[in-house]
N, C-alpha and C positions, 0 to 999 in steps of 0.2 A: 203500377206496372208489376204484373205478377209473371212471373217467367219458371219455366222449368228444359233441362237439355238433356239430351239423349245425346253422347258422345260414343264414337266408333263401333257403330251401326254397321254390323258385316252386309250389308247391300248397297249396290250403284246408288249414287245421290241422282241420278237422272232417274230410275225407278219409284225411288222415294218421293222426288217430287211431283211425279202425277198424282199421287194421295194427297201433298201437304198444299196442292193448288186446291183441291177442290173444299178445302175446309177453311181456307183463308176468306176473310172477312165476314165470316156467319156466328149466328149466337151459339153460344156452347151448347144449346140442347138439337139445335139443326146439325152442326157440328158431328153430335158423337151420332146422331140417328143415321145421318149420310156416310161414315165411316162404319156403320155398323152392316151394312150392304154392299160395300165393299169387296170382290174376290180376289185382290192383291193382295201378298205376303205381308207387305209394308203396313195394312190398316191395321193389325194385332198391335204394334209396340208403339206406335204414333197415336193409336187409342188409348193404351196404358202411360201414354204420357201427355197426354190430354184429360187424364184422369189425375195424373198426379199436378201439374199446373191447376186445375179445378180443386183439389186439395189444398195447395198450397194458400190459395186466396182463401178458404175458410178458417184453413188455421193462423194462417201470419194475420190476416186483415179482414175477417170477420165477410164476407162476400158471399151471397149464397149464390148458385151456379145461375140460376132465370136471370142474374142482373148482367154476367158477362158476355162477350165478343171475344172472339180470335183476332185479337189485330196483327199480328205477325209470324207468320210460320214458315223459319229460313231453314233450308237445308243445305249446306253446305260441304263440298266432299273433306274427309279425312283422309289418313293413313293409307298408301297404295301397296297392298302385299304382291311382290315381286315373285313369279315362279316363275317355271319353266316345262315344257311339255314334250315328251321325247317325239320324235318324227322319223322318216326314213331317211336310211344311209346315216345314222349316226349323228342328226343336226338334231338341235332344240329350238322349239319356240317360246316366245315369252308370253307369261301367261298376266294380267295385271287384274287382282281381285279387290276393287275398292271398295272401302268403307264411307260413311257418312256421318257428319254431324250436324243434328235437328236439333232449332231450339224455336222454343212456341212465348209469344206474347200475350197473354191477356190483358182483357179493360175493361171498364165500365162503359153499360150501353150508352152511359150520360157522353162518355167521350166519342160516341162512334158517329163516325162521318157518314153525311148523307149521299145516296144515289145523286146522279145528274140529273135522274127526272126527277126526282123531288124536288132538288133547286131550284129547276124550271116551272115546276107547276106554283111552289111557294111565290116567285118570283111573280110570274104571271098575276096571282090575287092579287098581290103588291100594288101591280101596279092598275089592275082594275079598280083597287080602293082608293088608289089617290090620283087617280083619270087621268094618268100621265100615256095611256093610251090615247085617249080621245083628242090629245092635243097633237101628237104626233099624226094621228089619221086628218086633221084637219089641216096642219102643215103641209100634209104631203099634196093632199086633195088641189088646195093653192098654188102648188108647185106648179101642176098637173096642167090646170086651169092657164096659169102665164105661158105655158109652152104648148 
């Protein structure tokens, strides 16, 4: 489990996470290619910290960058900076500039979960090898047949 956080991130966490959707569950090198096309503000520092979690695993634990996934990319709001905005006749309105905290997961491709259509297709061979088809289309066929 190799982690790195980016704490009080001067932008909306709802902002930030249309970048941190589109990176979550891909290999690190699709990862920074697709952040790197990017026209949101948010891809510059969610990529330098996608750089430094990519770091981290070759320094702490020996990892080179082709073997990892993004397994988890939370963005979570921080600190809400309170102002206020003058108006007419003397009233003020409130102004609320939040912040954001992102933290990134990485893992090894060995742990990364499969698509549903892979499951299904594996599953499928499965069960052509061991003709547990053939018996269920012959069950049913009989079914068929007495009614």
């Amino acid at each position: 489990m190799i982690t790195a956080k980016l704490n009080d991130y001067r932008q909306s966490p709802r902002k930030v996470r249309l970048v941190a959707n589109l990176i979550k569950g891909k290999k690190v090198e699709d990862a920074k290619s697709s952040i790197s096309f990017l026209i949101k503000r948010a891809s510059k520092p969610l990529s330098d910290l996608l750089d430094s979690a990519i770091a981290n695993a070759e320094h702490n634990f020996n990892i080179t960058a082709d073997k990892l996934f993004v397994k988890e990319f939370r963005v979570d709001g921080g600190a809400v900076l309170k102002r206020r905005m003058p108006r007419a006749r003397g009233m003020a309105y409130p102004i609320k500039k939040r912040t954001s905290h992102v933290f990134i997961e990485l893992d090894t491709i060995d742990n990364m979960p499969m698509k549903k259509s892979k499951v299904k297709s594996l599953k499928s061979k499965v069960e052509e090898k061991t003709g547990k088809t053939k018996n269920l289309k012959a069950k049913s066929s009989k079914l068929e047949a007495k009614n």
